[in-house]
C-alpha positions as CSV (number, residue, x, y, z in Angstrom):
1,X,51.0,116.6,77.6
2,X,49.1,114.9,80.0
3,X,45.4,115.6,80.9
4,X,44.0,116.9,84.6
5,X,42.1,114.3,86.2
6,X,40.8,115.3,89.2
7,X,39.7,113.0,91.3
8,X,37.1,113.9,93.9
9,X,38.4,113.1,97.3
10,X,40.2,114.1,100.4
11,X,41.0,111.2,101.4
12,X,44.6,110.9,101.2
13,X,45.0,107.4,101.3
14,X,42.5,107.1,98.8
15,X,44.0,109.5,96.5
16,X,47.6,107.4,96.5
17,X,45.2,104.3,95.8
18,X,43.6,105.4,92.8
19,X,46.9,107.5,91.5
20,X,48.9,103.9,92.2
21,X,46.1,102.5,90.2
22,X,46.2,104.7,87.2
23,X,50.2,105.3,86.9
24,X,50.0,104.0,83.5
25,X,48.2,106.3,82.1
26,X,49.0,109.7,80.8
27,X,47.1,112.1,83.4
28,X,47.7,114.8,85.7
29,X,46.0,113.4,88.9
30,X,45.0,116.3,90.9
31,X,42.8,116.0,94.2
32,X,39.6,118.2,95.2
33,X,42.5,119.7,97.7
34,X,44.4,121.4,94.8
35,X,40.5,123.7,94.7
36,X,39.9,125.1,97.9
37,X,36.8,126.7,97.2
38,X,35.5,123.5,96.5
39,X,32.5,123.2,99.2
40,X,31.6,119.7,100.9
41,X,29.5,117.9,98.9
42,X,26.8,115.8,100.4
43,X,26.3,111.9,100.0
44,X,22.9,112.1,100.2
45,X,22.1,109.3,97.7
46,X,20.4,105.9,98.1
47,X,23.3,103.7,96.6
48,X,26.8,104.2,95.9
49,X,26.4,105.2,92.1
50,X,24.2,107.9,93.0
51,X,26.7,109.8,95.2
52,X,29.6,108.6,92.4
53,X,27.8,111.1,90.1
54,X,26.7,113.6,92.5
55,X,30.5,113.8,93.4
56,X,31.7,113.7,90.1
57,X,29.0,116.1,88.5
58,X,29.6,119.0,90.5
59,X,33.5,119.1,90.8
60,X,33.6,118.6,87.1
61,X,31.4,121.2,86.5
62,X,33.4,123.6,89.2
63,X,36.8,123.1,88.2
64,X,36.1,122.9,84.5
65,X,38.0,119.4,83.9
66,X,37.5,115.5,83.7
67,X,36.5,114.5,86.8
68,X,36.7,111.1,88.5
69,X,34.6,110.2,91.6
70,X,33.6,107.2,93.4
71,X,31.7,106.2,96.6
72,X,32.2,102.6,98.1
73,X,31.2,100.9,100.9
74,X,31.1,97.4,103.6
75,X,27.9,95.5,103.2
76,X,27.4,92.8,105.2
77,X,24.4,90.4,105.2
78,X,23.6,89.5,108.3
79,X,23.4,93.5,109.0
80,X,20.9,93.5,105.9
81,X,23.4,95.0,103.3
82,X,24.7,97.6,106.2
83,X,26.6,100.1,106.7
84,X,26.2,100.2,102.9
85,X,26.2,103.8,101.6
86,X,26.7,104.9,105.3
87,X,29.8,103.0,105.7
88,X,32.1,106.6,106.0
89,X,29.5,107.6,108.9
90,X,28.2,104.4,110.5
91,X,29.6,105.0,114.1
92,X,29.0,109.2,113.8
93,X,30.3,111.6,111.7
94,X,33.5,112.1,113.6
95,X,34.6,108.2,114.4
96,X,37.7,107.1,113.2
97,X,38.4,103.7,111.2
98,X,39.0,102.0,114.4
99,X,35.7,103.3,115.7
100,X,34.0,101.8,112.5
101,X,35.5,98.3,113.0
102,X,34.9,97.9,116.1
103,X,31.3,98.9,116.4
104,X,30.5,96.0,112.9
105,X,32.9,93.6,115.6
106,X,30.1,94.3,118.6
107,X,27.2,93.9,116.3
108,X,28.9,90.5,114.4
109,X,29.7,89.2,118.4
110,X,28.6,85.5,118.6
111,X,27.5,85.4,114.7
112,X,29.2,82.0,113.5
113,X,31.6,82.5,110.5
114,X,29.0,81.2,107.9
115,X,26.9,84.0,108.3
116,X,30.0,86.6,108.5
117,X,29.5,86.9,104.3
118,X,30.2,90.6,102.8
119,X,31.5,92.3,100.7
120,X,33.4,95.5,99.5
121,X,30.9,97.3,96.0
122,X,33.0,100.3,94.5
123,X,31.0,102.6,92.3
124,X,33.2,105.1,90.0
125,X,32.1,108.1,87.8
126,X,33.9,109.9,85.4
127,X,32.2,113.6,84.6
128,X,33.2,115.7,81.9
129,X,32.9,119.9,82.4
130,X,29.6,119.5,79.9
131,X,27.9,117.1,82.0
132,X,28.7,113.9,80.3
133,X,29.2,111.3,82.9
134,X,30.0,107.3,83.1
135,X,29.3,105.4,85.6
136,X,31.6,101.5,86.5
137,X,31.0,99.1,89.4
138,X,33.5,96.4,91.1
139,X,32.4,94.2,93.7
140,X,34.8,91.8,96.3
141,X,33.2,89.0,98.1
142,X,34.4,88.1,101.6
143,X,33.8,88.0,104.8
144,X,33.9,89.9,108.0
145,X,36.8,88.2,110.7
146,X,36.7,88.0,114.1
147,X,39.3,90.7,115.3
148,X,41.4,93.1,113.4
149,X,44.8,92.0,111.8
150,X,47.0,93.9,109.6
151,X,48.1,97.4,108.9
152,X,47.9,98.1,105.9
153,X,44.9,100.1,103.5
154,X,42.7,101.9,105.9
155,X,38.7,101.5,106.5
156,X,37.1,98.4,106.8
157,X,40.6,96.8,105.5
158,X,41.7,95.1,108.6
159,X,38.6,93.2,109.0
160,X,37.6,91.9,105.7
161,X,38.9,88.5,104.8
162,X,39.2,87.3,101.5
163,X,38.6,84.0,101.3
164,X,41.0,82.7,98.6
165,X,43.8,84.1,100.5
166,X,43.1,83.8,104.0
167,X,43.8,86.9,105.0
168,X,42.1,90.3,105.2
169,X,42.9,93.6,103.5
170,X,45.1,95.2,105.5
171,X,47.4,91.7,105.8
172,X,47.6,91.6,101.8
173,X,49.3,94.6,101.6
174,X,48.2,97.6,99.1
175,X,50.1,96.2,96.1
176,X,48.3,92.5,96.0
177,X,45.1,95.0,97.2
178,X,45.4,96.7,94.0
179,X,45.1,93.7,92.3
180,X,41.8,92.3,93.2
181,X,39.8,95.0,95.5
182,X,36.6,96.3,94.7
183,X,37.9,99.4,93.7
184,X,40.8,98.0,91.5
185,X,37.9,96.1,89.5
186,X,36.1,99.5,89.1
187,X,39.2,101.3,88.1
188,X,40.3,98.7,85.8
189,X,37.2,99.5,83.6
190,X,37.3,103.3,84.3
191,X,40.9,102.7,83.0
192,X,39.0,101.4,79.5
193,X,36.7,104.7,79.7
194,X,39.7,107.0,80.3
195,X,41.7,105.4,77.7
196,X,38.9,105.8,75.2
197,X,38.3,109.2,76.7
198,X,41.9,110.4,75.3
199,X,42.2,108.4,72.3
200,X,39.0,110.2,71.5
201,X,40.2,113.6,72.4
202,X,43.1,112.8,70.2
203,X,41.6,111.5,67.7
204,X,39.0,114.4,67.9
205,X,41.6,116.9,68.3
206,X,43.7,116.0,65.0
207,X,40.3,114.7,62.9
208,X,39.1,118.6,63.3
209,X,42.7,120.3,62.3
210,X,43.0,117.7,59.1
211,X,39.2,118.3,58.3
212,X,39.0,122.6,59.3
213,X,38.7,124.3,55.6
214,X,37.8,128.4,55.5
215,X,34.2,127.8,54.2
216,X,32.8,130.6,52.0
217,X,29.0,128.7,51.5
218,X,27.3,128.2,53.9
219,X,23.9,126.0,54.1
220,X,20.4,127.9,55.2
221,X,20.4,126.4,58.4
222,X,20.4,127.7,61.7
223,X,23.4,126.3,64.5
224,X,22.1,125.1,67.8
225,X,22.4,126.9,70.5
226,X,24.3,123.8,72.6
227,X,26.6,124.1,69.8
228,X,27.3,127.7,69.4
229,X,27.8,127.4,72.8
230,X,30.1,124.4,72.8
231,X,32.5,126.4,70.5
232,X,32.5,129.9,72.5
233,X,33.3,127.7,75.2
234,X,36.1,126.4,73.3
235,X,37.5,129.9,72.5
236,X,36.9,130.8,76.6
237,X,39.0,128.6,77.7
238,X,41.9,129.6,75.7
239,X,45.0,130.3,77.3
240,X,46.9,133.7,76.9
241,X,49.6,136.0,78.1
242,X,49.5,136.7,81.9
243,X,45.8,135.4,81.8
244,X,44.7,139.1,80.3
245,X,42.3,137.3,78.4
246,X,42.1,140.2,76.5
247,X,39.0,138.7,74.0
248,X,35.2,139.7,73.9
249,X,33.4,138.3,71.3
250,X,29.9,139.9,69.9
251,X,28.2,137.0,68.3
252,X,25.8,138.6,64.8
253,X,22.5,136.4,64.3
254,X,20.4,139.0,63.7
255,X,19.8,138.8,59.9
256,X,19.9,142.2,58.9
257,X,22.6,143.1,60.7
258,X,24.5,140.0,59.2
259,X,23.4,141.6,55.4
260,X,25.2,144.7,57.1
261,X,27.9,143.1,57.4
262,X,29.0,142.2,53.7
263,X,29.8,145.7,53.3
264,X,31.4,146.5,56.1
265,X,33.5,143.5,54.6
266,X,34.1,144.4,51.1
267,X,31.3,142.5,50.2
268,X,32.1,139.4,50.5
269,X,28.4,138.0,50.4
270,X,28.8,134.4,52.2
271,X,29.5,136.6,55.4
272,X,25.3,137.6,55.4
273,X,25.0,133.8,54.4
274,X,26.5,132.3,57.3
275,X,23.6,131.9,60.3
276,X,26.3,133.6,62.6
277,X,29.2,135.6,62.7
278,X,31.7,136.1,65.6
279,X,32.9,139.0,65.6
280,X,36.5,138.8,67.9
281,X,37.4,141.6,69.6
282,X,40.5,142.8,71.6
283,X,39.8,144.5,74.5
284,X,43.1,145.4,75.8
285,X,45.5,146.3,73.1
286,X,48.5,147.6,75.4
287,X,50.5,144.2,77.2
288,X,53.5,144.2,76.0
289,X,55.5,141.0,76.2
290,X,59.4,140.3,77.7
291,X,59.9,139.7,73.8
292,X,59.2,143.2,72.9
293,X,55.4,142.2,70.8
294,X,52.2,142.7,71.5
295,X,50.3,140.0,73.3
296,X,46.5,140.5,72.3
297,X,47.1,139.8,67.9
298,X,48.5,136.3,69.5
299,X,46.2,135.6,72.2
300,X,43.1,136.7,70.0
301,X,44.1,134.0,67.4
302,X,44.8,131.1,69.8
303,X,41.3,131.7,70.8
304,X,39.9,132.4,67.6
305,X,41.9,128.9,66.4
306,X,40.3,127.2,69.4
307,X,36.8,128.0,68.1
308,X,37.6,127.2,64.6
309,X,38.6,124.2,65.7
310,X,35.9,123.2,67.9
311,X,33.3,123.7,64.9
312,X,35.2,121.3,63.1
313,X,34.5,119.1,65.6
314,X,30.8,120.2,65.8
315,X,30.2,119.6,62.2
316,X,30.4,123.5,61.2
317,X,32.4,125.5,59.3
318,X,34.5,128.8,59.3
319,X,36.3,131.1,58.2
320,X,38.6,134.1,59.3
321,X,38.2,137.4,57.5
322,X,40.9,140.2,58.5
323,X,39.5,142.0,55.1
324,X,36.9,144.6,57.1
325,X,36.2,148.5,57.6
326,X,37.0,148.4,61.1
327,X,35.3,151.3,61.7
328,X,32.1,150.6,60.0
329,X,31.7,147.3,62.3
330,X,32.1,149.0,65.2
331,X,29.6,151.2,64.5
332,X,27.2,149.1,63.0
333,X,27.8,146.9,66.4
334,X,28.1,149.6,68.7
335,X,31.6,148.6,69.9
336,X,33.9,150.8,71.9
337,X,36.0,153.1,70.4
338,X,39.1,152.0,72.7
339,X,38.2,148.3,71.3
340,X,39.6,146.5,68.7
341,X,38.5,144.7,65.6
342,X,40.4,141.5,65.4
343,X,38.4,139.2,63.1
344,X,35.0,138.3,61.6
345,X,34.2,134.6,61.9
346,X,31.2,133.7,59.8
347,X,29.8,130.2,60.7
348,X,27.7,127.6,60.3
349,X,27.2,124.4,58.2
350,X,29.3,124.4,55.0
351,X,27.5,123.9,51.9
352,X,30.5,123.3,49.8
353,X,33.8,120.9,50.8
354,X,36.5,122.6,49.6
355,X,39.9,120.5,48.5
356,X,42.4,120.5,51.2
357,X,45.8,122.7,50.2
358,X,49.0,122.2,49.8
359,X,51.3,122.0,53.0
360,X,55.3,122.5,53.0
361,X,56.7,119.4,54.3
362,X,58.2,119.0,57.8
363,X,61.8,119.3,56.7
364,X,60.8,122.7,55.3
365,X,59.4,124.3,58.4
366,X,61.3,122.3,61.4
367,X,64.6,122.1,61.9
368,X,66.2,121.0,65.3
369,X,68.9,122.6,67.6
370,X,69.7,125.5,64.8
371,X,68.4,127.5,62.0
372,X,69.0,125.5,59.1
């Protein structure tokens, strides 16, 4: 299934650029149009990397998925490195491409070709929802021509020469310009981040189900709060039937309460051991689903599955207990009588490593096109 990408621009050529430029790879480009409450963000920053990861920062963190951003720009040197970062804006906020080229034209008038050097710097970030970021950089030499020619790209395109072939930008054509632009050499080693990025979250992904055991010892240590938070995040974002999101969970630190607990769950003592226990709750127990079942005992455990999981990852361990006097939790915790009692979750880091168990093999459990 591929992966959201969204990639912070509403610039539509832009957008089929970088898409063109990352076909090959197994994400779900989406643009910061697909988000309409996504405000304008300013490029306020001194060079192009800053305003990559301003850009990339804040739509990560506002749509909640992998984010890529980049800022580029025309410096020439006989305008000392100008437009630079103001490239987008340097004939007003409101001037079109033409209006751009045309004032660099007026200022390059009567400047000999020698001293017409530039060249195109790309700058892409790729942000994560929990603030991880990556920055890449691509730069192509060139030089600024004496009238427009061409039509394709847009920007600066019909003016900037490249050398080796003679001809600018927008004479190339977009498919030799995805070859060796500035922002193809910055995409070609975001491409290499990206890659890594979803081998990881493979890798990540299988390493935790393989490695999950239900732990029933658990080391006198507390969990982090980054952590802790990392895997409630993990169950939040769960998916579940007509987005009820029927879950709350109450999370049990408090040591006496967590010695409270062990009876409440037939005394089974490594629930007051664990540092933590998450307590799942369901707390709408009435959708009922076209198939004629309840949706909440489902939804609760693909949540519940999605923090298990995500300790794995985190180096913690778990495990579900359905064995509990419903009652007595809910008192002891103060929950709702209209609520349900789904599961207790004791966690934290294992202090044993139990054996991995038996699993059926695949012919016993799939079968394709019938019951068999």
């Amino acid at each position: 299934m591929p992966i959201d990408l969204v990639v912070a621009t509403r610039n539509k050529k832009k957008l089929t650029e970088i898409r063109d430029l990352l076909a090959d790879l197994d994400f779900s480009i989406l643009s910061i149009e697909d988000f309409p409450d996504i405000p304008e963000i300013e490029e306020d920053g001194d060079t192009f990397e800053e305003n990559a990861r301003k850009k990339a920062v804040q739509v990560a963190q506002i749509t909640e998925r992998l984010t890529l951003a980049d800022d580029s720009g025309l410096e020439i040197d006989y305008l000392k490195g100008e437009p630079g970062v103001r490239s987008a804006r340097f004939a007003g906020e409101n001037a079109t491409d033409e209006d751009r080229n045309r004032k660099v034209l007026n200022l390059l008038k009567g400047v000999p070709k020698r001293e017409r050097t530039a060249r195109f710097r790309c700058a892409i970030a790729i942000a994560s929802s929990d603030g991880q970021v990556e920055i890449v950089s691509g730069t192509r030499e060139g030089e600024i021509g004496p009238e427009p020619r061409g039509s394709a790209g847009f920007g600066y395109d019909p003016i900037f020469i490249v050398p080796a072939y003679g001809k600018t930008f927008a004479e190339l054509g977009q498919e030799k310009k995805n070859q060796i632009s500035h922002r193809a050499i910055a995409l070609k080693k975001a491409k290499n981040l990206l890659r890594t990025y979803t081998e990881g979250l493979k890798m990540d992904v299988m390493t935790a189900i393989k490695t999950r055991r239900s732990i029933r010892a658990y080391k006198d240590k507390p969990i982090e709060d980054e952590k802790l938070e990392a895997v409630l995040e993990a169950g939040r974002l769960a998916p579940s039937a007509r987005n009820l999101q029927e879950w709350k969970y109450v999370v049990v630190k408090d040591k006496g309460l967590r010695d409270k607990l062990i009876d409440a769950a037939n005394g089974q003592r490594f629930v007051g051991q664990a540092p933590a226990v998450i307590v799942a709750c369901a707390v709408q127990t009435d959708h009922v689903m076209p198939c004629g079942e309840l949706s909440y005992p489902i939804d609760l455990a693909i949540s519940v599955d999605h923090i298990t999981l995500a300790a794995a990852s985190q180096g913690l361990g778990t495990c579900w207990i359905g064995a509990f006097k419903q009652n007595e939790v809910k008192k002891l915790l103060g929950i709702p009588e209209n609520v349900r009692v789904v599961v207790l979750l004791p966690i934290g880091y294992p202090d044993v490593s139990p054996a991995p168990k038996p699993r059926k093999s695949m012919e016993e459990i799939v079968s394709y096109d019938k019951w068999v």
